[in-house]
C-alpha positions as semicolon CSV with decimal commas, in nm:
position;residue;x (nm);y (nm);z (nm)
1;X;-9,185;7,351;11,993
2;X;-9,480;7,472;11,843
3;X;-9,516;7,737;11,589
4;X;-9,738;7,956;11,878
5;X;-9,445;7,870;12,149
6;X;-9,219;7,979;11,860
7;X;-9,399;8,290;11,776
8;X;-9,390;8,380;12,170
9;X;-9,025;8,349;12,264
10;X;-8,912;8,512;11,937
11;X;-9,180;8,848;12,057
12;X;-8,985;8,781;12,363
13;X;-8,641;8,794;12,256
14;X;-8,699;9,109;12,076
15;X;-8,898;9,287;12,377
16;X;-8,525;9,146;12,543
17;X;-8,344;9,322;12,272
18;X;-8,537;9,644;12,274
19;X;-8,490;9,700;12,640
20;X;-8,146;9,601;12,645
21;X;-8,098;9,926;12,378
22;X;-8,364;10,109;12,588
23;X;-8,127;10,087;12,916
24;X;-7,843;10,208;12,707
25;X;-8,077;10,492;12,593
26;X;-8,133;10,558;12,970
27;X;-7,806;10,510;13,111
28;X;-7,647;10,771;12,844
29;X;-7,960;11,021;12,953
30;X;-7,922;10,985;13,280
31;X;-7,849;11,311;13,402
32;X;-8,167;11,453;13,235
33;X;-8,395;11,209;13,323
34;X;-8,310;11,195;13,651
35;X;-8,366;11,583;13,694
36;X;-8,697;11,580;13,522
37;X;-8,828;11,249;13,667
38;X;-8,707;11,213;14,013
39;X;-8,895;10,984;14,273
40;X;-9,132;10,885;13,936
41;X;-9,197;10,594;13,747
42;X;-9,143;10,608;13,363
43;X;-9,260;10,372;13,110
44;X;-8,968;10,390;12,797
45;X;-9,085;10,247;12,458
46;X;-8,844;10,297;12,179
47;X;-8,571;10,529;12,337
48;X;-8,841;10,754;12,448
49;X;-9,013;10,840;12,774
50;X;-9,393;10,769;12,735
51;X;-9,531;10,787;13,044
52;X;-9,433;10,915;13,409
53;X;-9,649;10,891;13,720
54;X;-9,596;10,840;14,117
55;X;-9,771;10,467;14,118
56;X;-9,793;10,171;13,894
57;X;-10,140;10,201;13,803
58;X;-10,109;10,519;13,687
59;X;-9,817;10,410;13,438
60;X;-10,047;10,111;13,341
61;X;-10,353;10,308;13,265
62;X;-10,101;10,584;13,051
63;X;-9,912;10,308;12,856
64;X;-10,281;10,141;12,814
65;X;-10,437;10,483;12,686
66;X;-10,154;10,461;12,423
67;X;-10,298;10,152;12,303
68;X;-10,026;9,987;12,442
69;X;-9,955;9,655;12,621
70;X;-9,793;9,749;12,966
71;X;-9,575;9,401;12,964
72;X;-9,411;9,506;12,686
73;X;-9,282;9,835;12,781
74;X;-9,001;9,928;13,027
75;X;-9,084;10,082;13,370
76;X;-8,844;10,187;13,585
77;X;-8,785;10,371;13,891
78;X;-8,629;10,709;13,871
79;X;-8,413;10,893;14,187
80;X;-8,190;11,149;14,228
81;X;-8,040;10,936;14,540
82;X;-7,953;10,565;14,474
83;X;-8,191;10,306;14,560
84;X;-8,195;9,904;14,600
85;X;-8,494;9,727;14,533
């Protein structure tokens, strides 16, 4: 492996290990977030909502304005009722 390809899947592992907390961070705030942010996408960064919006590109161009890259931040879909998707 090369010291780039090295470099790249150690950034991934701990984008891995950030969103793994960042779920847990989510599944304990549930209740709230799911109040304030039904039928929304958020974008979480470090236990914190950053970004909320009804489509995708809106969360990209938020998380973007941040001066953040979108692929390394958590999206997910936010309802009151469950969904499968």
């Amino acid at each position: 492996m090369t010291p780039t390809e090295k470099k790249m899947e150690q950034k991934a592992f701990e984008i891995l290990e950030r969103w793994e907390k960042e779920e847990q961070w989510l599944e304990q705030n549930a209740d709230y977030v799911k109040e304030k942010y039904d039928q929304k996408l958020i974008a979480i960064k470090d236990n914190a909502i950053i970004a909320a919006a009804s489509w995708m590109e809106e969360i990209i161009d938020a998380v973007e304005k941040q001066g953040l890259d979108p692929s390394e931040v958590m999206v997910r879909y936010i309802s009151k009722i469950p969904v499968i998707l």
